[in-house]
Every structure is written in structure tokens, then in C-alpha cells.
mmCIF file as Biopython writes it, N, C-alpha, C and O atoms, coordinates in Angstrom:
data_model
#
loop_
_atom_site.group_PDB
_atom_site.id
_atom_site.type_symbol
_atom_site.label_atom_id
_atom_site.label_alt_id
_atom_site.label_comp_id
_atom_site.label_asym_id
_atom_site.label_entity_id
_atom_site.label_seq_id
_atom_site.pdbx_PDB_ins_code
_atom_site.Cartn_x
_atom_site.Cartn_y
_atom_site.Cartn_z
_atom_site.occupancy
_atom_site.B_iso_or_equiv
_atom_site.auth_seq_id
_atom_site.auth_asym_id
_atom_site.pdbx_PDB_model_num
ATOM 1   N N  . UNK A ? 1  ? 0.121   -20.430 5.760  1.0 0.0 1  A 1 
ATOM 2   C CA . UNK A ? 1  ? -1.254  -20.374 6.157  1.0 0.0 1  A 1 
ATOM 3   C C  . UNK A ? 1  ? -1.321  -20.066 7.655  1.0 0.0 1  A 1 
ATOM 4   O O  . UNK A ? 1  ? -0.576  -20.667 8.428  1.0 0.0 1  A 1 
ATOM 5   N N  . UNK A ? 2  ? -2.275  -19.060 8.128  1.0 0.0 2  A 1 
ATOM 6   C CA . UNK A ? 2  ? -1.956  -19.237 9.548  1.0 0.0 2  A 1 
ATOM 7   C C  . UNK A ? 2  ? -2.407  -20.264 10.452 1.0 0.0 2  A 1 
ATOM 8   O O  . UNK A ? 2  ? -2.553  -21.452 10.164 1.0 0.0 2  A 1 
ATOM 9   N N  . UNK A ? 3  ? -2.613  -19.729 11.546 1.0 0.0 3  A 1 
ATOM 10  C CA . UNK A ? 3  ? -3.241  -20.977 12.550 1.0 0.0 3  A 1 
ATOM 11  C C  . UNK A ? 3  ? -3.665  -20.442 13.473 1.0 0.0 3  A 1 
ATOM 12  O O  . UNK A ? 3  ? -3.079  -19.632 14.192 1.0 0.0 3  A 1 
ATOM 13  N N  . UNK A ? 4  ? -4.977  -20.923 13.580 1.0 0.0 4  A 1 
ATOM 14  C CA . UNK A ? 4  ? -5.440  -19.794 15.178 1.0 0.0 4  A 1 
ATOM 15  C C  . UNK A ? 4  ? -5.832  -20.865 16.302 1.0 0.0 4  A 1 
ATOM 16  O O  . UNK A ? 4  ? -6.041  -22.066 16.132 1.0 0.0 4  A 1 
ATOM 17  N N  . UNK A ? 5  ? -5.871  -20.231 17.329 1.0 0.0 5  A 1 
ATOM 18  C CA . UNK A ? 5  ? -6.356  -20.736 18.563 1.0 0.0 5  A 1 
ATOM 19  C C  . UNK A ? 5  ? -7.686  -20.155 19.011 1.0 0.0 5  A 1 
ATOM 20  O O  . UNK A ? 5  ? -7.896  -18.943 18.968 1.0 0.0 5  A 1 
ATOM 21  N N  . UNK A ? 6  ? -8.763  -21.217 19.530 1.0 0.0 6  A 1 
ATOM 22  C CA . UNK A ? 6  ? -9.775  -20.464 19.823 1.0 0.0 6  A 1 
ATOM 23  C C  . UNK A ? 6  ? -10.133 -20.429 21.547 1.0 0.0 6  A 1 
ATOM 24  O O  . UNK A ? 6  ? -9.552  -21.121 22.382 1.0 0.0 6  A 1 
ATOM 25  N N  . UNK A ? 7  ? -11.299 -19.385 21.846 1.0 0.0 7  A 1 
ATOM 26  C CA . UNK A ? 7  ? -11.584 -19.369 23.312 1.0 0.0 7  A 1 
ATOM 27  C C  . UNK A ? 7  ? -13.237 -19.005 23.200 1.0 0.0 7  A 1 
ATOM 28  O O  . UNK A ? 7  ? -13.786 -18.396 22.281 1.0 0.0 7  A 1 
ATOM 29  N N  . UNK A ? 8  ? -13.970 -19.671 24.646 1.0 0.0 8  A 1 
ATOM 30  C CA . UNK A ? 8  ? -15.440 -19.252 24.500 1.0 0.0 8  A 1 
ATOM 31  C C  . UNK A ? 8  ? -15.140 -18.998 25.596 1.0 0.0 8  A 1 
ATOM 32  O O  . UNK A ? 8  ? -14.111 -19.469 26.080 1.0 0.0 8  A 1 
ATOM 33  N N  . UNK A ? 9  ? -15.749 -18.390 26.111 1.0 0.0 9  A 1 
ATOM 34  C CA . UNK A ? 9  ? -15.847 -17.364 27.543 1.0 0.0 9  A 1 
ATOM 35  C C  . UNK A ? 9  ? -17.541 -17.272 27.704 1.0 0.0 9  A 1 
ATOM 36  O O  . UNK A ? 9  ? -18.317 -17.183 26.753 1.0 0.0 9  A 1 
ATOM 37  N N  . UNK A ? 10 ? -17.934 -17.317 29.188 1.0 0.0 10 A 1 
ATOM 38  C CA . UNK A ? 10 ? -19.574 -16.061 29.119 1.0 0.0 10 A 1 
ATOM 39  C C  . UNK A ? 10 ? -19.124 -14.782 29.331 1.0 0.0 10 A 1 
ATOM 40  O O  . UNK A ? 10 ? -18.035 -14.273 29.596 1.0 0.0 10 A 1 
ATOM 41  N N  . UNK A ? 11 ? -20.437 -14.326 29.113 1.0 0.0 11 A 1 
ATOM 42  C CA . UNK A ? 11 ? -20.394 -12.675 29.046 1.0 0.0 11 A 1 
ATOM 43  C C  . UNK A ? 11 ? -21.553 -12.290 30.328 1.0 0.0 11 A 1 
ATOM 44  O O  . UNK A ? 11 ? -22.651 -12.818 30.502 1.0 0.0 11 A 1 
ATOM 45  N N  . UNK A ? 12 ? -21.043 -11.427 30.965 1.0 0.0 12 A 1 
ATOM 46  C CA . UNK A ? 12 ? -21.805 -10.647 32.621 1.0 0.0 12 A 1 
ATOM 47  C C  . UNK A ? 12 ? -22.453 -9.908  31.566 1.0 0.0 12 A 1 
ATOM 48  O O  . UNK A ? 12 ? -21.765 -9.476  30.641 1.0 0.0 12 A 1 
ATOM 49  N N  . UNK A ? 13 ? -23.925 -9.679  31.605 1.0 0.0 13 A 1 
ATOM 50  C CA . UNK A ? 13 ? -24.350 -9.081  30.970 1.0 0.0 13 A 1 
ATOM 51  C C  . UNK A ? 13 ? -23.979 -7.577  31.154 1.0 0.0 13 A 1 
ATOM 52  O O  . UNK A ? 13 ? -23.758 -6.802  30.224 1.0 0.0 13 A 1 
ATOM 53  N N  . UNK A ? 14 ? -23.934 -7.205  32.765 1.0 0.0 14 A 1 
ATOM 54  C CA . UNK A ? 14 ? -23.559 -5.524  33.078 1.0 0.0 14 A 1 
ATOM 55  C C  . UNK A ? 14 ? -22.187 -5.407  33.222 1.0 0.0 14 A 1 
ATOM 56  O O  . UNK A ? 14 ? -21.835 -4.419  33.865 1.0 0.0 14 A 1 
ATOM 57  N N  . UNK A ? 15 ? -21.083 -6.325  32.698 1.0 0.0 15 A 1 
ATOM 58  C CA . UNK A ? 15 ? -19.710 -5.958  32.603 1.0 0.0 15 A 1 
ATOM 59  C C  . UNK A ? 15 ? -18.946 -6.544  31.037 1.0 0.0 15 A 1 
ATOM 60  O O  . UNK A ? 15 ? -17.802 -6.783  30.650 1.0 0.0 15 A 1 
ATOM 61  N N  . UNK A ? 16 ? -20.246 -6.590  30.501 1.0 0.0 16 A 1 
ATOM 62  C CA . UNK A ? 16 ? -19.641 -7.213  28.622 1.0 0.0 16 A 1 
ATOM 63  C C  . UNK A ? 16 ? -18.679 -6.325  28.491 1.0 0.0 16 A 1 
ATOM 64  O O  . UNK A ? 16 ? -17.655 -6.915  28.835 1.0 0.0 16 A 1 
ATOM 65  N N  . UNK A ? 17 ? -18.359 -4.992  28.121 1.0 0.0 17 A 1 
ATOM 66  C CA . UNK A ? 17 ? -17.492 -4.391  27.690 1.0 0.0 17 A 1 
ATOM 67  C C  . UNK A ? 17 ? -16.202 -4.799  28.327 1.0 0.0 17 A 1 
ATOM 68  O O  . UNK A ? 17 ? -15.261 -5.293  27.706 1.0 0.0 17 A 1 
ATOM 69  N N  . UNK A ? 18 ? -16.226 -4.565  29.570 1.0 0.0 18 A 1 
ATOM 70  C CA . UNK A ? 18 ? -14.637 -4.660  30.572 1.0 0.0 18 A 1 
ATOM 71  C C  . UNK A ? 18 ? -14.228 -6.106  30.014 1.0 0.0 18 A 1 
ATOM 72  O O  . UNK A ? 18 ? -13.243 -6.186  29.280 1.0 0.0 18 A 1 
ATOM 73  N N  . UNK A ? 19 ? -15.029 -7.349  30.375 1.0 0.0 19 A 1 
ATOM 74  C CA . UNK A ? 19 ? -14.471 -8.548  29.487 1.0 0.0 19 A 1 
ATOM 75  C C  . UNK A ? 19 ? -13.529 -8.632  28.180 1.0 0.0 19 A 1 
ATOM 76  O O  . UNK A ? 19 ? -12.375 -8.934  27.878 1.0 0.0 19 A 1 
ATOM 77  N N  . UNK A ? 20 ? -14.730 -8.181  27.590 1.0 0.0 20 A 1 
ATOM 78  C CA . UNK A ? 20 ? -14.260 -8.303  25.859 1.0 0.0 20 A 1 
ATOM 79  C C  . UNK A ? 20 ? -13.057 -7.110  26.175 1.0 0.0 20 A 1 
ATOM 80  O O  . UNK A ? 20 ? -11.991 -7.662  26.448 1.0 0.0 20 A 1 
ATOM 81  N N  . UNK A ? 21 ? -13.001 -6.127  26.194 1.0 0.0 21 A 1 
ATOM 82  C CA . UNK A ? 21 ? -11.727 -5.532  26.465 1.0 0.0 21 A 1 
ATOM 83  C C  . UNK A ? 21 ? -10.520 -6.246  26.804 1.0 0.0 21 A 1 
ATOM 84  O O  . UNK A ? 21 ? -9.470  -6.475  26.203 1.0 0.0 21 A 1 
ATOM 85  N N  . UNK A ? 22 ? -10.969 -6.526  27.923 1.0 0.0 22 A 1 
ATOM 86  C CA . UNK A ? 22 ? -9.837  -7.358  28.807 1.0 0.0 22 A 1 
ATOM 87  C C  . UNK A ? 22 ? -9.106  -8.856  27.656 1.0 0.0 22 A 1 
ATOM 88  O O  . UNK A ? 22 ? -7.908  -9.130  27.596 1.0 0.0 22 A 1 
ATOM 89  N N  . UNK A ? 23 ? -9.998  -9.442  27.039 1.0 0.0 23 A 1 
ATOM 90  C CA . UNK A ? 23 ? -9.830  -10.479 26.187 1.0 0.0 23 A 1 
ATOM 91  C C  . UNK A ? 23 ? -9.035  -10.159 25.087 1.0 0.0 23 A 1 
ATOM 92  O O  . UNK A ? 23 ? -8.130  -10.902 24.708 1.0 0.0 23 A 1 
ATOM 93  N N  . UNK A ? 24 ? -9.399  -8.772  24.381 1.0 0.0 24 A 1 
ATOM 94  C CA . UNK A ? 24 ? -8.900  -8.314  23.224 1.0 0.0 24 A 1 
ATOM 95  C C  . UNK A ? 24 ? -7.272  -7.624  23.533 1.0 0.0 24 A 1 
ATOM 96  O O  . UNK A ? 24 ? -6.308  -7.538  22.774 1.0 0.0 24 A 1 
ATOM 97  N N  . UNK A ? 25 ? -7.443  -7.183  24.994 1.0 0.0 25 A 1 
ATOM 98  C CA . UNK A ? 25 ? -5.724  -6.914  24.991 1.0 0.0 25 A 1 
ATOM 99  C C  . UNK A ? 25 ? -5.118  -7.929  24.944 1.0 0.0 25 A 1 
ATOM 100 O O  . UNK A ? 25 ? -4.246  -7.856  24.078 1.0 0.0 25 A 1 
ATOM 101 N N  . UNK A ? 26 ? -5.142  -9.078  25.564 1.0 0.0 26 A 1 
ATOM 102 C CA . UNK A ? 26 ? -4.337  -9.919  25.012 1.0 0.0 26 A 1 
ATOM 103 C C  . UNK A ? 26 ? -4.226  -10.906 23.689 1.0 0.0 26 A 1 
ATOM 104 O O  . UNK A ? 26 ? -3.671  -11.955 23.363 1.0 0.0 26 A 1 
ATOM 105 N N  . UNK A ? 27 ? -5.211  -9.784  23.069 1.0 0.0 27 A 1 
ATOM 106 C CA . UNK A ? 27 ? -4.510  -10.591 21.209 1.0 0.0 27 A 1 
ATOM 107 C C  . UNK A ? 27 ? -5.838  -10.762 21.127 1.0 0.0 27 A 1 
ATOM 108 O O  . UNK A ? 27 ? -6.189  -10.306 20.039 1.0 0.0 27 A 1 
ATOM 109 N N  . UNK A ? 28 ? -7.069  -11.333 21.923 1.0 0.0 28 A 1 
ATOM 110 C CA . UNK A ? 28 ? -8.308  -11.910 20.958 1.0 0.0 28 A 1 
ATOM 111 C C  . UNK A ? 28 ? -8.973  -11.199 20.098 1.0 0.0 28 A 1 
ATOM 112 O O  . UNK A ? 28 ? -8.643  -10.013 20.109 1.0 0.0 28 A 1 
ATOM 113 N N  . UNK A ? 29 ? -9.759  -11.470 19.382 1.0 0.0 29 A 1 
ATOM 114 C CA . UNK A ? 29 ? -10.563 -11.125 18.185 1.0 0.0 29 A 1 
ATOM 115 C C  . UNK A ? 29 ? -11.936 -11.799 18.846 1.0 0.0 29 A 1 
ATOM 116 O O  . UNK A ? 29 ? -12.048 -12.985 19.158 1.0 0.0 29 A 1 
ATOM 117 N N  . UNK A ? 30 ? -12.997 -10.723 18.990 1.0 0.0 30 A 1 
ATOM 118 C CA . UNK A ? 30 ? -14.267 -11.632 19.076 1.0 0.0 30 A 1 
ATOM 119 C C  . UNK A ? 30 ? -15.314 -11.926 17.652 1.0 0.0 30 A 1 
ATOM 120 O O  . UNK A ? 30 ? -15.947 -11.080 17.019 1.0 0.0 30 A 1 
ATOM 121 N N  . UNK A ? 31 ? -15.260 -13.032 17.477 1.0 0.0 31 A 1 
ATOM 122 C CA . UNK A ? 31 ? -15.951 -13.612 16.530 1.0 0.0 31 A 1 
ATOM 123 C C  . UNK A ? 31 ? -17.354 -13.537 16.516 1.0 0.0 31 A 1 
ATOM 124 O O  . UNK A ? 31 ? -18.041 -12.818 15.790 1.0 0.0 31 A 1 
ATOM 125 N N  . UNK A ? 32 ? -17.766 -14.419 17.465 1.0 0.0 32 A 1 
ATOM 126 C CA . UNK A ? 32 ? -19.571 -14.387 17.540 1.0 0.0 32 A 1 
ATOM 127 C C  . UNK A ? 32 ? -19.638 -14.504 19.074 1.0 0.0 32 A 1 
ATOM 128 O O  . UNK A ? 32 ? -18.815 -15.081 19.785 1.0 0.0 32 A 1 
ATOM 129 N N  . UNK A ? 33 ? -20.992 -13.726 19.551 1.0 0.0 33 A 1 
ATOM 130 C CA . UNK A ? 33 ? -21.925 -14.044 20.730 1.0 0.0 33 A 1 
ATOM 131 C C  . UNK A ? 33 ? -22.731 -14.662 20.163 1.0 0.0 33 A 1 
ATOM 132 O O  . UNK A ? 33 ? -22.928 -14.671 18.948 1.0 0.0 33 A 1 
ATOM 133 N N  . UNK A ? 34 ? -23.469 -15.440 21.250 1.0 0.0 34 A 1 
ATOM 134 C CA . UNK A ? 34 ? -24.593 -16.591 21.250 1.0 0.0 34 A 1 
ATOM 135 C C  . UNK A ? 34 ? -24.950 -16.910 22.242 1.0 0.0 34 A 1 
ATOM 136 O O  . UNK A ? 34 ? -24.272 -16.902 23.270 1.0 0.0 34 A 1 
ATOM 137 N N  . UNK A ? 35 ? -26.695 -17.439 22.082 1.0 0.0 35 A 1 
ATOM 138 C CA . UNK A ? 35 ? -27.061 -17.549 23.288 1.0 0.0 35 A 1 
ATOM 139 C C  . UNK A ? 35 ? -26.632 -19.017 23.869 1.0 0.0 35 A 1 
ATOM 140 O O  . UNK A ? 35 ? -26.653 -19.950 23.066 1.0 0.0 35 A 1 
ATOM 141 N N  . UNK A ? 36 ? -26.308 -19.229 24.993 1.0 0.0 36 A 1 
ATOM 142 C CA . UNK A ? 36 ? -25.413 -20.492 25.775 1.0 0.0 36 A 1 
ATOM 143 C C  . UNK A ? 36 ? -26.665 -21.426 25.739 1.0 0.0 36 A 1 
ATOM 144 O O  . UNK A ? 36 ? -27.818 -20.999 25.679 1.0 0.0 36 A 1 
ATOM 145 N N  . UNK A ? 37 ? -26.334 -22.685 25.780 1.0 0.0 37 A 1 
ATOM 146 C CA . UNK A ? 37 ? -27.545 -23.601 26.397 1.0 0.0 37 A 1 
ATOM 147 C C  . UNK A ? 37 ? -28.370 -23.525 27.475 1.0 0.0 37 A 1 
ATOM 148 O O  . UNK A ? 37 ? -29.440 -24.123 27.590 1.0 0.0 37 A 1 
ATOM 149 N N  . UNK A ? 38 ? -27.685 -22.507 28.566 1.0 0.0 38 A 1 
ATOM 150 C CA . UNK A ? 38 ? -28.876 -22.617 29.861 1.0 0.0 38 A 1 
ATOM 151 C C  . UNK A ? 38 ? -29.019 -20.889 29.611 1.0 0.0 38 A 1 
ATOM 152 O O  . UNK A ? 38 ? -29.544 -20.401 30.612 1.0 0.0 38 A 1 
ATOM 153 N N  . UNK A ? 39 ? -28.726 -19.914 28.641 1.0 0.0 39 A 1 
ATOM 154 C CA . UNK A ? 39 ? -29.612 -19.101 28.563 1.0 0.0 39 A 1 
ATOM 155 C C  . UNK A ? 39 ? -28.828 -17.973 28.693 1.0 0.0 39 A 1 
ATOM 156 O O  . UNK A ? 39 ? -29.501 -16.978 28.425 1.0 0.0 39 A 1 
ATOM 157 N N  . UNK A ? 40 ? -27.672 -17.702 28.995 1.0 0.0 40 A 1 
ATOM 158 C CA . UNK A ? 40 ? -26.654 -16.494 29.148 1.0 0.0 40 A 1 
ATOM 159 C C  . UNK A ? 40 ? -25.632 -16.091 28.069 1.0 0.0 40 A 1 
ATOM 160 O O  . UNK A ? 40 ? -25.578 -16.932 27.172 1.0 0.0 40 A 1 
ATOM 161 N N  . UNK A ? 41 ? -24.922 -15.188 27.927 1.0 0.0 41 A 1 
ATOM 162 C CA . UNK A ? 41 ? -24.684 -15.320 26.834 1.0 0.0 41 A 1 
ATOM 163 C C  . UNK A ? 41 ? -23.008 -16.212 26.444 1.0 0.0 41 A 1 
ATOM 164 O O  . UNK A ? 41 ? -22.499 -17.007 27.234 1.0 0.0 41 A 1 
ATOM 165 N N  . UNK A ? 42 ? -22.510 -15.909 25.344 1.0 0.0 42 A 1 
ATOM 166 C CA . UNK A ? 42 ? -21.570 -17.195 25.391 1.0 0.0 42 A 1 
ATOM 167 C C  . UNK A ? 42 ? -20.672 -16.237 23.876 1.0 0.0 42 A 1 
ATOM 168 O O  . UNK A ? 42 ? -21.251 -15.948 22.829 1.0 0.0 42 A 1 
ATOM 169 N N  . UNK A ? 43 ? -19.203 -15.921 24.189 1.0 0.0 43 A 1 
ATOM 170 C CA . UNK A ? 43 ? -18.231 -15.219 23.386 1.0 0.0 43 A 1 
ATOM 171 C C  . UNK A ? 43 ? -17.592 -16.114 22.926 1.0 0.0 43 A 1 
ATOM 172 O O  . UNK A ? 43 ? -17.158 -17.026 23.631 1.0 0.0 43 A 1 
ATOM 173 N N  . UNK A ? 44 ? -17.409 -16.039 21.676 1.0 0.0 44 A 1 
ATOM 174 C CA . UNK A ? 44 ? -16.134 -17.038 20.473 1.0 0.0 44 A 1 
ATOM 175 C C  . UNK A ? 44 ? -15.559 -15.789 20.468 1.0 0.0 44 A 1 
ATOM 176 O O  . UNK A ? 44 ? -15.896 -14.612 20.594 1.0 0.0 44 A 1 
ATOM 177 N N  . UNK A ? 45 ? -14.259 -16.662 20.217 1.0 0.0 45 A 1 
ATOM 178 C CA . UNK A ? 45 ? -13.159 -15.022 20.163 1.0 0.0 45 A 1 
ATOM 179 C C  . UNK A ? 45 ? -12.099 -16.155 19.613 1.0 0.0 45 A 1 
ATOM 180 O O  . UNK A ? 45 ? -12.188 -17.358 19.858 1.0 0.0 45 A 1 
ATOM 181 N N  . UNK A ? 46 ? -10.910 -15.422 18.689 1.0 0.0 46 A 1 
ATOM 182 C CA . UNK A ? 46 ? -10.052 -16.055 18.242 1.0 0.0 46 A 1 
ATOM 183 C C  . UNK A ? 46 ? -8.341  -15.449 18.163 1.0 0.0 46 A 1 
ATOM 184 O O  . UNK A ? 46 ? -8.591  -14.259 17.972 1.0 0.0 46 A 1 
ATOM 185 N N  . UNK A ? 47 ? -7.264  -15.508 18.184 1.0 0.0 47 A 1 
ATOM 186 C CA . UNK A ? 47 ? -5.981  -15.380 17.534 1.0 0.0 47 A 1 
ATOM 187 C C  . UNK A ? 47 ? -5.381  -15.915 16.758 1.0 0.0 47 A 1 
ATOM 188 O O  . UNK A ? 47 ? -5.729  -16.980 16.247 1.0 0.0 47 A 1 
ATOM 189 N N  . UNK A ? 48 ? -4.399  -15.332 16.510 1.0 0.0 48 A 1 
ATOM 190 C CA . UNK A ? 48 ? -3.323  -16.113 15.469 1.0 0.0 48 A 1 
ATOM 191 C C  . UNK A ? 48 ? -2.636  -16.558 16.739 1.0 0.0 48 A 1 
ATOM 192 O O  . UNK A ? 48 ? -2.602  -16.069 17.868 1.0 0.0 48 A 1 
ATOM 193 N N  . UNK A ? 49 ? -1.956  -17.922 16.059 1.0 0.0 49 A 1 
ATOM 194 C CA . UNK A ? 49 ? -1.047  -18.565 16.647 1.0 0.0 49 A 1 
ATOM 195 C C  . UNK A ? 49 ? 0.488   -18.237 16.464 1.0 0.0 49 A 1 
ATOM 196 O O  . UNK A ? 49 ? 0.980   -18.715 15.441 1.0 0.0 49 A 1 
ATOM 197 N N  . UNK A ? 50 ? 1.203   -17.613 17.155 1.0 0.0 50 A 1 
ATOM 198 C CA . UNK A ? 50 ? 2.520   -17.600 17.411 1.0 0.0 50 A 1 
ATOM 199 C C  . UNK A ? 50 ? 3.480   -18.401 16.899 1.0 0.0 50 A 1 
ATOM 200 O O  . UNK A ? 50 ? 3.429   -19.251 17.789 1.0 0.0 50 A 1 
ATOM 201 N N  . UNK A ? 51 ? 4.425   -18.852 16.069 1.0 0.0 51 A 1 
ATOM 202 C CA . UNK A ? 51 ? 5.164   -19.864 15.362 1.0 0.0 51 A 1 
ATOM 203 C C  . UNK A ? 51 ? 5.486   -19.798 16.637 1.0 0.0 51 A 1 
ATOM 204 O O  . UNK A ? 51 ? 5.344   -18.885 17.451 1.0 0.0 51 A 1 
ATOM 205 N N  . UNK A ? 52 ? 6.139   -21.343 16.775 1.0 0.0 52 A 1 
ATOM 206 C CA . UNK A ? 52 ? 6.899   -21.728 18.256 1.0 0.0 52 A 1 
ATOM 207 C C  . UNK A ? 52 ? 6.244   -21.897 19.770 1.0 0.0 52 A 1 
ATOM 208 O O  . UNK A ? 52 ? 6.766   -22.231 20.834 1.0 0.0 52 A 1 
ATOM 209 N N  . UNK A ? 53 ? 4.614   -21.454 19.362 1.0 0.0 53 A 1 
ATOM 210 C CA . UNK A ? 53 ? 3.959   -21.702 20.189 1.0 0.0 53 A 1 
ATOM 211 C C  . UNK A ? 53 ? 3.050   -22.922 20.212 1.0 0.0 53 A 1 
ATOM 212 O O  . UNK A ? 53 ? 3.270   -23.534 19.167 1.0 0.0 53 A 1 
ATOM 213 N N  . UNK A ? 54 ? 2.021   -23.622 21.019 1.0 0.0 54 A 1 
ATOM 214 C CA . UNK A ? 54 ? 1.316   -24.060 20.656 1.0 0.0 54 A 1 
ATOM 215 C C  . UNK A ? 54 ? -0.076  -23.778 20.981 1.0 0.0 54 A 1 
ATOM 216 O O  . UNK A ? 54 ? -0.293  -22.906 21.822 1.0 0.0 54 A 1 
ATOM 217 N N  . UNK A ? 55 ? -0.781  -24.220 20.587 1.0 0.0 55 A 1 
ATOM 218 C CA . UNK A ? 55 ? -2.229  -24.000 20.812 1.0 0.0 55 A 1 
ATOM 219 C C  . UNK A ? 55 ? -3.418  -24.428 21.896 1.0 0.0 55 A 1 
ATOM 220 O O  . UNK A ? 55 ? -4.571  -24.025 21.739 1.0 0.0 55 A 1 
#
């Protein structure tokens, strides 16, 4: 079964792309945006976990 690790990050509204880019080279998957509690926006993003690594 696998195992993932998760990350929330915000998102610059005029640099979303370069982020999420930047996030996805190193392995993430973005899951969902949402709006944050004080109003900006807010990235779930996920990987698989590495055997031998931890989370």
C-alpha cells in the first residue's frame, strides 16, 4: 500500500504558476486549492513516500 506525505503551502496570487512548478519538481502532486482562513489562497499537494524514508 503506499504512503504519502503531505504539504500546504500559500499561493502569490501573480506567481501561482512558478510555485506550483517549483513544488511539482520536487515530486509534489497538487491536490486541492482553497480559500485560507484570512482570505488568500492555500495549496494541498501530496507524494509518495520513499521506502527508507520518513515522512
Amino acid at each position: 500500500m503506499p504512503r504519502w506525505e503531505y504539504l500546504t503551502t500559500p499561493l502569490i496570487v501573480h506567481n501561482t504558476a512558478a510555485i506550483l512548478n517549483n513544488w511539482g519538481s520536487e515530486g509534489w502532486e497538487l491536490v486541492q486549492v482553497v480559500t485560507g482562513p484570512e482570505g488568500g489562497l492555500v495549496a494541498y499537494l501530496k507524494r509518495p513516500v520513499v521506502d527508507g524514508e520518513d515522512a
